[in-house]
C-alpha positions in Angstrom: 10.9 -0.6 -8.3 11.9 -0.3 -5.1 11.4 3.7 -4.9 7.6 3.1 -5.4 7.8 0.7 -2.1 6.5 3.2 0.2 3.7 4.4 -1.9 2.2 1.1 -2.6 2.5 0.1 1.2 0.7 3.6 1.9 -1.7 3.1 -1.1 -2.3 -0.9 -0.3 -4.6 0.9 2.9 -7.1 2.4 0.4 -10.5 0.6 -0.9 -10.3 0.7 -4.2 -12.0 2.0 -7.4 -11.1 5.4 -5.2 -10.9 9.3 -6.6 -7.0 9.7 -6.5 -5.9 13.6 -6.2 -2.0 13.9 -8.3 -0.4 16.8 -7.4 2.7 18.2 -9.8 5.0 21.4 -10.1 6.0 22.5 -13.4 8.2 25.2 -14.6 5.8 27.8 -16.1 5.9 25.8 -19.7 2.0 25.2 -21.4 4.0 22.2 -23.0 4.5 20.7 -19.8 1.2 20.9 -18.8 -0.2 19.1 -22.0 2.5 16.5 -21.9 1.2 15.5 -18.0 -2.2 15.8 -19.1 -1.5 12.7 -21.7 -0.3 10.8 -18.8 -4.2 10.1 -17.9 -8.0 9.5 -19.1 -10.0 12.0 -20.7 -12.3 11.2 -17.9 -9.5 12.8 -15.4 -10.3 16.5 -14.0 -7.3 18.9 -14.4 -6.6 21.5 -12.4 -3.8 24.3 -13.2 -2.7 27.4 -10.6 0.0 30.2 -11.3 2.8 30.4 -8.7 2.5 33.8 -7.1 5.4 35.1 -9.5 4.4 33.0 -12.1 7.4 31.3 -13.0 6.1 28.0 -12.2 2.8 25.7 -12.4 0.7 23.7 -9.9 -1.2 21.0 -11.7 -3.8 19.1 -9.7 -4.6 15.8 -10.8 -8.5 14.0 -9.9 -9.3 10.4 -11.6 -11.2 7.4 -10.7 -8.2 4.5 -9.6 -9.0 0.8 -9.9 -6.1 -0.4 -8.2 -2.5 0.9 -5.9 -0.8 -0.3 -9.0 -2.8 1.8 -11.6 -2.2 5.0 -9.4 1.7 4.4 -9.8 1.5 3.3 -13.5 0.2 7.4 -13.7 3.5 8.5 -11.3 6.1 6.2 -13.9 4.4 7.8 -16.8 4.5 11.5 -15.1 8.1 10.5 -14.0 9.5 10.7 -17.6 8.9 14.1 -18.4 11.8 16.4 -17.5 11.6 18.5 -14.8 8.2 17.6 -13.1 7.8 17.8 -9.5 5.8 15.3 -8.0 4.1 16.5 -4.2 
């Protein structure tokens, strides 16, 4: 896809297995959070932070990448939950 272009070239720089660090914005929704949270391994650390009014979600993401390509499997899965912000 040619949207995902620019990542991989970025990505292609990186030795690899690497910790990758996601980053997503969620409207304040628990639901949400669970449904990015089945995007990755149990062995990924999840982090979750308030906005300062509340009304939205920060959701940072830390797992263990094999490959560029794994690390945009996880942003095509993340990408097909409505209204996710990827940063």
């Amino acid at each position: 896809m040619p949207e995902y272009e620019k990542l991989r070239a970025l990505l292609a720089t990186h030795n690899y297995p690497s910790i990758y660090l996601y980053k997503f914005i969620v409207k304040h929704d628990p639901d949400k959070v669970v449904d990015i949270k089945r995007c990755f391994s149990d062995l990924a650390e999840f982090k979750t932070q308030p906005s300062k009014n509340g009304n939205y979600i920060s959701v940072s993401v830390r797992e263990m990448m094999l490959s560029a390509e794994d690390i945009i499997e996880r942003y095509k899965l993340v990408a097909k939950i409505k209204n996710v912000i990827t940063l």
